[in-house]
VOGU-3710 file (C-alpha; in Angstrom, 3 decimals, decimal comma):
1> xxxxxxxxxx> -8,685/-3,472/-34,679  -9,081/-5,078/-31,583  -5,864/-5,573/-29,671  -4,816/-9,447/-29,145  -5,724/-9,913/-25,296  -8,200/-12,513/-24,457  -10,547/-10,361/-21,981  -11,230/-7,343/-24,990  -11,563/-10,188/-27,430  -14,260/-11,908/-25,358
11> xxxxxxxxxx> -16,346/-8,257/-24,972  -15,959/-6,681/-28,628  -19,509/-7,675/-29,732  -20,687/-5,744/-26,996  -18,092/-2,280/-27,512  -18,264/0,747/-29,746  -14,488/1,461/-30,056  -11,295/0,564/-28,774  -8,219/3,148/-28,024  -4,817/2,540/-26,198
21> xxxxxxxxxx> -3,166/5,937/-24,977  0,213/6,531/-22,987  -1,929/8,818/-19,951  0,193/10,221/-17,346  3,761/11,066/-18,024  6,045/12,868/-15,461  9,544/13,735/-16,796  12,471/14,525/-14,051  14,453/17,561/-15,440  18,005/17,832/-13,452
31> xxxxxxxxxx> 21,324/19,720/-14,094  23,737/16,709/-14,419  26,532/19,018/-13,278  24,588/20,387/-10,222  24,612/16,780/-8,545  27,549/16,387/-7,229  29,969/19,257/-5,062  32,667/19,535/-7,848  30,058/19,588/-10,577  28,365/21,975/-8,350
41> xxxxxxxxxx> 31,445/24,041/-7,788  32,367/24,080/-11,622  29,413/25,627/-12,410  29,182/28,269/-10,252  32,907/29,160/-10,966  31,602/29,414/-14,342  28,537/31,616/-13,183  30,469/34,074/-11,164  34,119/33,780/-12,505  35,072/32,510/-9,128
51> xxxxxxxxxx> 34,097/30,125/-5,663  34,760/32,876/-2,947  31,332/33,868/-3,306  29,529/30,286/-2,621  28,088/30,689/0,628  25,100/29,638/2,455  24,326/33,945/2,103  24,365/34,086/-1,625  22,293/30,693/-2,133  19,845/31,702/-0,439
61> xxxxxxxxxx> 20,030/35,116/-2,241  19,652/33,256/-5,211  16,570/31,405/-3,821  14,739/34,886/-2,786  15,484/36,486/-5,974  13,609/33,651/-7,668  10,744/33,944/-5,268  10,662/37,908/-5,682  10,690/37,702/-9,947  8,035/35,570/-10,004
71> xxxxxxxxxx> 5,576/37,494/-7,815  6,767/40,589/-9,892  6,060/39,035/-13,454  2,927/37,464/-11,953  1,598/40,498/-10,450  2,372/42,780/-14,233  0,823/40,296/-16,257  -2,093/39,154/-14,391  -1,466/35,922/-13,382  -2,302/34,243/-10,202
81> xxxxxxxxxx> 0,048/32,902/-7,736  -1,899/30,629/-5,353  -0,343/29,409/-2,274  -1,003/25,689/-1,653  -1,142/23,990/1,975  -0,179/20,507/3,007  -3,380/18,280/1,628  -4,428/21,074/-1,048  -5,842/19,324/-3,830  -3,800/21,541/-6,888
91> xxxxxxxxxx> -5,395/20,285/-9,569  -8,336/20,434/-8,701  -7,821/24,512/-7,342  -6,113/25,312/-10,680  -8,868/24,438/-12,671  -10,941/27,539/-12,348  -8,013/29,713/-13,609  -7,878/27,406/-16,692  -8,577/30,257/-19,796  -11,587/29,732/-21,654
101> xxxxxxxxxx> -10,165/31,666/-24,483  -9,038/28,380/-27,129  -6,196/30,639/-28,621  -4,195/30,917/-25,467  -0,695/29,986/-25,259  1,790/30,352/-22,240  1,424/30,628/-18,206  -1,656/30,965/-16,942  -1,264/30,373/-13,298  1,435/29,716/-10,446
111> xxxxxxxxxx> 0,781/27,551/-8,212  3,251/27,528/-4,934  3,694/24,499/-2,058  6,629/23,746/0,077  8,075/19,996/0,336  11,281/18,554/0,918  14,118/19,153/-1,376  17,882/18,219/-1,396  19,487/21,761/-0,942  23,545/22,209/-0,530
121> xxxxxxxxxx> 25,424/23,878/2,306  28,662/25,280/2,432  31,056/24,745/5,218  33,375/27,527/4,908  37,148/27,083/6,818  38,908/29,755/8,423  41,977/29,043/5,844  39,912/29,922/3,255  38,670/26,263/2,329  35,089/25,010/1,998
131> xxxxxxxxxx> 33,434/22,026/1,736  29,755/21,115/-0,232  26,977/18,768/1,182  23,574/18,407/1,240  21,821/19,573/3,846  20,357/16,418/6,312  17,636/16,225/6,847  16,310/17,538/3,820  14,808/21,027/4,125  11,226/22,227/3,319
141> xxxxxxxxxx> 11,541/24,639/0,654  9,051/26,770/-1,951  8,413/24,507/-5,331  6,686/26,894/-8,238  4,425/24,757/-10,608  3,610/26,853/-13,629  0,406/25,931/-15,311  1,017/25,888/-18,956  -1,441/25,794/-21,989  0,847/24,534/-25,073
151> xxxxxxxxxx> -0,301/24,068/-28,517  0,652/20,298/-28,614  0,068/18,884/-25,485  -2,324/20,951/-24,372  -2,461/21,851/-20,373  1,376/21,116/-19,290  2,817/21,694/-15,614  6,482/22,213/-14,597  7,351/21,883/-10,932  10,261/23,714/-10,227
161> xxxxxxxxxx> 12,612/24,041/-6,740  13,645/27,440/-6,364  16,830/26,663/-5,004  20,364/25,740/-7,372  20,510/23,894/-9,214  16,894/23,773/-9,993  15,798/20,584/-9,957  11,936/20,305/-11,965  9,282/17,845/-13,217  7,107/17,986/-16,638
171> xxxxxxxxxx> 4,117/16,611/-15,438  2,303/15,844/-18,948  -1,148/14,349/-19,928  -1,291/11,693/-23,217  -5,399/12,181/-23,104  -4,358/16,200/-23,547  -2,042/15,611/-26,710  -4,028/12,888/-27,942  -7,122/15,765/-28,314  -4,851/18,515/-29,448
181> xxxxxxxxxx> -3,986/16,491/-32,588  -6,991/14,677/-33,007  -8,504/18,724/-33,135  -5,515/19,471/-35,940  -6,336/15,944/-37,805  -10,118/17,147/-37,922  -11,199/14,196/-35,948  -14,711/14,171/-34,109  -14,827/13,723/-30,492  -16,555/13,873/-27,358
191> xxxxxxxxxx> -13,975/14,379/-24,497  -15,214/14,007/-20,431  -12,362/14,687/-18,285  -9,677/12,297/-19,217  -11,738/10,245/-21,387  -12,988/9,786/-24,653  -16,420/9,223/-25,089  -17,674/9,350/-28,703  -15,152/9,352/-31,610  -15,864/9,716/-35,027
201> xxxxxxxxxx> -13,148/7,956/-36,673  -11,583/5,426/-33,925  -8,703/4,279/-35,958  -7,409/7,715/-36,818  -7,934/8,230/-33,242  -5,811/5,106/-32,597  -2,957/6,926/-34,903  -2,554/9,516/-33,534  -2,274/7,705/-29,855  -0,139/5,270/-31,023
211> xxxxxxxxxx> 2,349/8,591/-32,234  3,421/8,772/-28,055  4,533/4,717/-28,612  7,033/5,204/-31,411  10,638/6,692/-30,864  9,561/9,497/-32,588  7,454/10,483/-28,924  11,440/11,216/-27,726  11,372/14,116/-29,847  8,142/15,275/-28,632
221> xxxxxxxxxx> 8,763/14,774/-25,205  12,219/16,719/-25,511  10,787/19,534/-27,433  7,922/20,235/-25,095  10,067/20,339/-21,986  13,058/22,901/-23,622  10,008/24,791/-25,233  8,804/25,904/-21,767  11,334/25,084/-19,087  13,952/27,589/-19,510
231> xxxxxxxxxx> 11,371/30,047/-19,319  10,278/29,407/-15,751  14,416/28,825/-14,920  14,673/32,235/-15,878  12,926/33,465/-12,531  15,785/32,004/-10,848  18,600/32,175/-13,605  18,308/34,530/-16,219  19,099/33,709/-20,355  22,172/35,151/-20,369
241> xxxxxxxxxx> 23,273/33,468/-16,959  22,086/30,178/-18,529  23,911/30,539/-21,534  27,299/32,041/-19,730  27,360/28,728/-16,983  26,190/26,398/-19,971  23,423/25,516/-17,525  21,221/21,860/-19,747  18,518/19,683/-18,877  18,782/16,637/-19,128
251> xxxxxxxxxx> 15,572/14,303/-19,051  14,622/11,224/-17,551  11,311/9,660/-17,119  10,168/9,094/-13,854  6,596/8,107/-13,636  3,956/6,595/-16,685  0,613/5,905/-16,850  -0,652/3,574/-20,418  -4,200/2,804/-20,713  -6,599/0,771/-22,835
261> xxxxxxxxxx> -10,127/1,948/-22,808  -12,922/0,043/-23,897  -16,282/2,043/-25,477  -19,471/-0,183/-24,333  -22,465/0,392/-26,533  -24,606/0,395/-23,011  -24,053/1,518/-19,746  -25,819/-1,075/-17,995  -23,915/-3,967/-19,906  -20,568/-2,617/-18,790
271> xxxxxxxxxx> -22,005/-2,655/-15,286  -22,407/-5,967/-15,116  -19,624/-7,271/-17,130  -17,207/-4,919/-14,984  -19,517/-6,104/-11,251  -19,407/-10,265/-13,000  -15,647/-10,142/-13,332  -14,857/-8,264/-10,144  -17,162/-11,051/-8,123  -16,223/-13,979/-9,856
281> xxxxxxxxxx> -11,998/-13,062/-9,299  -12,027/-11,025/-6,378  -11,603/-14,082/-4,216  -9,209/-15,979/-6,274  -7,043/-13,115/-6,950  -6,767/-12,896/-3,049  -8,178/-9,465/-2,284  -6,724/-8,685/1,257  -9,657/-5,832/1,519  -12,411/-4,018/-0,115
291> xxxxxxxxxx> -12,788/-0,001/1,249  -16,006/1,743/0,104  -15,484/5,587/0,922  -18,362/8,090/0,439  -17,496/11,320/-1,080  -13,813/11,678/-1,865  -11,175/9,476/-1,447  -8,354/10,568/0,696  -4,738/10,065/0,035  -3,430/7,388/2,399
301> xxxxxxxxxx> -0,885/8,252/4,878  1,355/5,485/5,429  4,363/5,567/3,178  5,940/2,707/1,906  10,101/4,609/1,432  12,249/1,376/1,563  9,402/-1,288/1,323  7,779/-3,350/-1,481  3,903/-3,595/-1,449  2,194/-6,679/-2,904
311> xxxxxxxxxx> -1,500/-6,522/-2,214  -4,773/-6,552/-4,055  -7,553/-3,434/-3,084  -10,841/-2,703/-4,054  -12,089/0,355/-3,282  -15,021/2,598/-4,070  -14,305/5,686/-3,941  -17,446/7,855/-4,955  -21,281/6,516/-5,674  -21,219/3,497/-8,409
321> xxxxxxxxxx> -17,609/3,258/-9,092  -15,655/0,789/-8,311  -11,436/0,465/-8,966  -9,668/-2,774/-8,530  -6,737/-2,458/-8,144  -3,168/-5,226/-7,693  0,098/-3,971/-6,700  3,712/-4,605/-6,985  5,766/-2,909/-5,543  5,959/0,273/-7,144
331> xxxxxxxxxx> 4,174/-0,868/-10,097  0,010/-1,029/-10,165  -2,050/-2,509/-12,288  -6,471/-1,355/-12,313  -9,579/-1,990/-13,992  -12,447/0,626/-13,770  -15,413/2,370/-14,776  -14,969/5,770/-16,480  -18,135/7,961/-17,446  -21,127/6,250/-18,492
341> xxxxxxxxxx> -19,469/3,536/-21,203  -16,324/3,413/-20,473  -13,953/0,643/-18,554  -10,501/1,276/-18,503  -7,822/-0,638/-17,606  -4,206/1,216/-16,478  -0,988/-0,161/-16,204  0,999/2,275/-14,109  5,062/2,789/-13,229  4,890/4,808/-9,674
351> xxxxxxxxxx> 8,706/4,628/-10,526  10,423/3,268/-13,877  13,090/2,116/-12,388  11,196/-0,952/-11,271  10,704/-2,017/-14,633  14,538/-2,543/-15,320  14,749/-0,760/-18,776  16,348/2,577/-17,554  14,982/5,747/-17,163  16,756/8,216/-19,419
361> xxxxxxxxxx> 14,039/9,664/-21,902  15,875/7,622/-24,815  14,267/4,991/-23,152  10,715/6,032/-22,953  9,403/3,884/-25,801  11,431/0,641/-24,099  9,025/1,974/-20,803  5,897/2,297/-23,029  6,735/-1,561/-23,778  6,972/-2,790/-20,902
371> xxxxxxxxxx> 4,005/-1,355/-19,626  1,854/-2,561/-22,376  2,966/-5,503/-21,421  2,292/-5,730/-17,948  -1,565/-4,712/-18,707  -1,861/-7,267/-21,637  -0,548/-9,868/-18,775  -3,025/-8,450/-16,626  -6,079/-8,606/-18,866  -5,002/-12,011/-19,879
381> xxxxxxxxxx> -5,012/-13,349/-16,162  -8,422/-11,825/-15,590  -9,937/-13,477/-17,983  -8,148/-16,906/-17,585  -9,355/-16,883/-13,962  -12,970/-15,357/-15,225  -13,338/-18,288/-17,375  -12,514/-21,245/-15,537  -12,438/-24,492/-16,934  -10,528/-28,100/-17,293
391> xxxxxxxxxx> -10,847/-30,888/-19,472  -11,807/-34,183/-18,221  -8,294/-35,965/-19,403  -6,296/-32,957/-17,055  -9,022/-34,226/-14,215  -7,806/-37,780/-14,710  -4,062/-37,385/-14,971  -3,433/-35,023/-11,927  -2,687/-37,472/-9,670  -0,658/-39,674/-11,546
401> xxxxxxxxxx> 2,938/-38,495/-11,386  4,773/-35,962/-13,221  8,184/-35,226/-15,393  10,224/-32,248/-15,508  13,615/-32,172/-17,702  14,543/-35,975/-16,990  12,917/-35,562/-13,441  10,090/-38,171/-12,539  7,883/-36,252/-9,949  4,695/-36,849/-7,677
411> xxxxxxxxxx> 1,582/-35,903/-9,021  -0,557/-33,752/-7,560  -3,300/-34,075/-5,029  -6,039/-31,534/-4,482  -7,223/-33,053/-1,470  -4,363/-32,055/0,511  -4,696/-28,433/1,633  -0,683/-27,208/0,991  -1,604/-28,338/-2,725  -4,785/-26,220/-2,649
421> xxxxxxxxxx> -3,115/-23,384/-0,858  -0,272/-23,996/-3,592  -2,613/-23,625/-6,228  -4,191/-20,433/-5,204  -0,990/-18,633/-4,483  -0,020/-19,207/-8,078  -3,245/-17,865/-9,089  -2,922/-14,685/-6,604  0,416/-13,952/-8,152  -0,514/-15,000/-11,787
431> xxxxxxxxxx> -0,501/-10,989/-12,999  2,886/-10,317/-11,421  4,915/-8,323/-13,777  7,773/-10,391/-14,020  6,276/-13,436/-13,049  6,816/-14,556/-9,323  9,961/-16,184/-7,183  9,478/-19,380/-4,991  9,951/-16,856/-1,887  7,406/-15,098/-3,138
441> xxxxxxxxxx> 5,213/-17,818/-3,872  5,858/-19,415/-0,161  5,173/-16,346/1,333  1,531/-15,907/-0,563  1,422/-19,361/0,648  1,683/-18,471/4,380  -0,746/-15,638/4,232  -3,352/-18,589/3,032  -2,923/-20,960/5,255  -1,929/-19,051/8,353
451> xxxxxxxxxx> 0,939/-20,167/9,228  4,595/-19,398/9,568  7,803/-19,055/7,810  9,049/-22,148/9,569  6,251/-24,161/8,161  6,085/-23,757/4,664  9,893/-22,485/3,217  10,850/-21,226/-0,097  12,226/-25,323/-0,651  9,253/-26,612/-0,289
461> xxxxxxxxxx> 7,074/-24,135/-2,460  9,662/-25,016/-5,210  8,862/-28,620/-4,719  5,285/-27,860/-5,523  5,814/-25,692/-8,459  8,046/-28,612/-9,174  4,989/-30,791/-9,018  2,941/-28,190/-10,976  5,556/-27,959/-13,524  5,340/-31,561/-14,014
471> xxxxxxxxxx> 1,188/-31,198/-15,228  1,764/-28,236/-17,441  0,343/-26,137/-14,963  3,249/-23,392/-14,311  6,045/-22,658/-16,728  9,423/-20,965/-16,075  9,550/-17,845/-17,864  13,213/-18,634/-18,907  15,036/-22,469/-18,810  17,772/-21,131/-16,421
481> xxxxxxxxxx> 15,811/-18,422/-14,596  14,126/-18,116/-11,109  11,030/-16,733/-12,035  7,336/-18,765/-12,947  4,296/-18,090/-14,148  1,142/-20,021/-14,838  0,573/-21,439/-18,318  -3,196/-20,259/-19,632  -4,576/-23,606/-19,543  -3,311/-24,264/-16,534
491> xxxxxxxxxx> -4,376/-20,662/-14,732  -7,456/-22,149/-16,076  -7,582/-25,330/-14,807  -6,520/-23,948/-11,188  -8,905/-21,422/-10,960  -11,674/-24,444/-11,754  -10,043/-26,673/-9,603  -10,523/-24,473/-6,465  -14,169/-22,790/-7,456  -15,550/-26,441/-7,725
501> xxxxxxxxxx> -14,011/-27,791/-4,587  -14,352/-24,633/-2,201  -17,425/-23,022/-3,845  -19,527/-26,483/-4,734  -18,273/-29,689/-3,930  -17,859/-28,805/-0,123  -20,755/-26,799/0,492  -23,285/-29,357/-1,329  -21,920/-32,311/1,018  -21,682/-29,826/4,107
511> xxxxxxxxxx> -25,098/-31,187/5,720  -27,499/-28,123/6,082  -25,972/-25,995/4,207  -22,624/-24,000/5,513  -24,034/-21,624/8,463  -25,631/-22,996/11,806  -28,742/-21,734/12,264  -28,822/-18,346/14,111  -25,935/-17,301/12,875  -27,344/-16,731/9,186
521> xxxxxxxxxx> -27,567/-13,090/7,547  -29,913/-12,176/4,903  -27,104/-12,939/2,004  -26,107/-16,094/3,836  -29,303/-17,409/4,273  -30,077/-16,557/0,674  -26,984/-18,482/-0,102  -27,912/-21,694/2,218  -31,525/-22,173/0,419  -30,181/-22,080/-2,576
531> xxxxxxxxxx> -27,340/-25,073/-1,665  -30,223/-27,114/-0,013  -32,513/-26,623/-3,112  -29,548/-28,294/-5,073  -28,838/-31,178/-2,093  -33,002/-31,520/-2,835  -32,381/-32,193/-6,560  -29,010/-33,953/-5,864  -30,973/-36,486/-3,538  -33,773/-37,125/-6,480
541> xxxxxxxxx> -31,095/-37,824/-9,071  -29,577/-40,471/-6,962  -32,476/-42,202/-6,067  -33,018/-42,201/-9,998  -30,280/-43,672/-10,394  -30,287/-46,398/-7,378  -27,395/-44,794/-5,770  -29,267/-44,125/-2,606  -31,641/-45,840/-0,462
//
């Protein structure tokens, strides 16, 4: 069945199969009682039968030992223990220790980095006293992923800090458990990488994915992470330690990918569907820069701790594929090419806590929600921009003023270029998760036209939402609320609005075309003869008509 977003429903003649699968999921696994000093000094009365061993000496004893057992089991069972550096790419060096027997279950390789980690120090008194606090700044200490091959979900990593209390992440891939029980179902398929490819039966396919959107996934997600986690704690804490401190998990989720893939019957026609949208919205969707990187695409440096990112990227990163990507913060949103058939589209939380549902893995089919959500929003935008259009009585009417609630208000004037600047903002902004603020809007505004904060304010962009409001153009999202969002027909009627003016009407009365001459490059000149050929045929049509002399 084809899911109810405009942009699929305009392609399915030309697909094979449609899937939606929850992709990424990272799980934070933390000892509740280990976060704070008196948990943390509860527990380890409870470990040791007293306090007047908690010193700096003994947890860092405790740190070692865990270093030491692993190496030791490692080294008697034949597992590797790689050591990482800063910039190693781990899953990429992990996958030639991947076992190519099918029947293997457990640990099959150790993989070991240092990175920061909060770690507590004691501050022991000479009457006997002490005091707990984390250590500032926070230290670089050893984290042990264990590579896991599990029987439901496939390959499975847990990240694991090997100093108390332990704090870990269940990195886990929807793609892996969707193939482990499609395999059990008896379901056909053609797997390359994280993709499907072929499937023989696409709705039991679409079963089985849809299994990680129901609350029964809480289960599954629980029973994967106590299946193998206690296991690695035991390098550091042994069973009987655990059970004797009553040393629990518990589980929140801290990072989801969800995806909806699209099957193309032909290569070439996703090409150009994927290249036509990308050039047609690219502009109107305010790309602030396209990179094209040969070879691999490195990880980008600056850090954005304590800052919210709103920009649109395209970027290339190997031959003939091409991600577009918009983000929000800490939530992204992409369309790309995957294989030879494939276009995905991922909606993805870099942290759940930006999408206001809580994080506690109770909660994970609430998250699951909201990100399907956010990428039918997405797709829906995209195609209202791709498909730009407005009807000749929306033409007539602009102008004419406007009513909101019992408001009478000006109409709107897209000769004036705050109203044009206005418009495209909206449409920049029109895939924002929650919609957008008129701060926001004013200052998507100011990056259009240039100009500063004392120029165009957060009053005067809600005046022209007001104004926009008043043709049916934007919609609050709720009566009382703060945010907007365009309606369809008007993201529609925008996105013509501004294509006809800047990309036809002004260029075909711009005399001799829109470059001077010497200035032209192959594309631009290519461009210009093309809007002179029309000014030639524009010219004939009038004189047909008597309009010129």
């Amino acid at each position: 069945m084809v899911p109810p977003d405009p942009f699929t429903q305009r392609y399915a003649r030309l697909l094979d199969e449609i899937y939606d699968v929850v992709d990424r999921i990272i799980v934070n696994a933390y000892f509740e009682l280990g976060g704070s000093p008196g948990g943390f000094r509860c527990w380890w009365h409870q470990l040791h039968g007293t306090t007047d061993n908690l010193d700096n000496t003994h947890l860092m004893r405790m740190a070692g030992r865990f270093s030491r057992r692993v190496r030791g089991w490692a080294k008697k069972n034949g597992i590797p223990v790689v050591y990482c550096k800063a910039g190693d790419r781990k899953h990429q060096i992990v996958e030639q220790y991947v076992p190519d027997d099918p029947s293997f279950r457990g640990i099959f390789a150790v993989m070991v980095n240092r990175a920061p980690a909060p770690v507590w120090e004691v501050l022991r008194f000479p009457g006997g006293g002490f005091h707990l606090k984390r250590k500032e700044p926070k230290p670089f200490v050893s984290h042990y992923s264990f590579h896991i091959i599990d029987d439901e979900w496939g390959h499975v990593t847990i990240r694991m800090s090997g100093h108390a209390p332990f704090k870990a992440q269940v990195m886990l891939n929807g793609h892996e458990y969707t193939a482990c029980q499609a395999r059990k179902a008896g379901i056909q398929f053609v797997k390359d990488g994280n993709c499907f490819t072929e499937v023989s039966d696409a709705a039991a396919l679409a079963k089985v994915a849809d299994s990680l959107r129901s609350r029964t996934a809480i289960g599954r997600l629980r029973r994967v992470c106590e299946r193998w986690i206690y296991m690695c704690l035991c390098f550091g804490l042994p069973f009987d330690d655990q059970k004797k401190s009553n040393f629990r998990y518990a589980y929140s989720v801290y990072q989801v990918e969800y995806s909806r893939n699209l099957l193309f019957h032909n290569g070439c026609q996703m090409e150009q569907v994927f290249d036509g949208v990308i050039d047609r919205t690219r502009s109107l969707m305010n790309i602030d820069r396209v990179k094209t990187i040969f070879g691999w695409k490195a990880r980008p440096q600056k850090r954005f701790y304590g800052t919210r990112r709103f920009e649109s990227v395209v970027e290339t990163p190997s031959y003939d594929l091409t991600i577009f990507k918009l983000h929000f913060g800490r939530l992204t949103v992409k369309i790309y090419t995957k294989g030879e058939c494939v276009l995905r589209t991922e909606a993805i939380a870099h942290n759940t806590v930006e999408l206001r549902c809580g994080r506690v893995i109770e909660k994970f089919p609430e998250i699951i929600q909201k990100l399907a959500e956010l990428l039918e929003r997405f797709l829906r935008a995209l195609r209202c921009i791709d498909s730009a259009w407005i009807s000749d009585r929306t033409l007539e009417t602009l102008p004419t003023s406007g009513v909101v609630g019992k408001t009478r208000i000006g109409g709107v004037d897209i000769n004036k270029p705050r109203t044009r600047a206005a418009m495209q903002a909206v449409i920049a902004l029109a895939a924002s998760p929650r919609g957008f603020t008129a701060a926001q809007h004013a200052e998507k505004v100011r990056e259009i036209m240039a100009t500063s904060a004392a120029t165009y304010s957060p009053r005067q962009s809600s005046y022209d939402l007001k104004k926009l409001r008043g043709k049916d153009l934007v919609g609050k999202i709720s009566p009382r609320g703060r945010y907007y969002e365009p309606t369809p027909d008007g993201l529609r009627a925008m996105a013509a609005l501004v294509v006809l003016r800047d990309k036809v009407i002004k260029p075909l009365l711009t005399y001799n075309g829109r470059c001077k001459p010497g200035s032209k490059t192959s594309a631009t000149a290519d461009l210009d003869a093309r809007y002179q050929a029309v000014q030639r045929e524009m010219q004939k049509l009038f004189h047909h008509l008597q309009l010129a002399a």
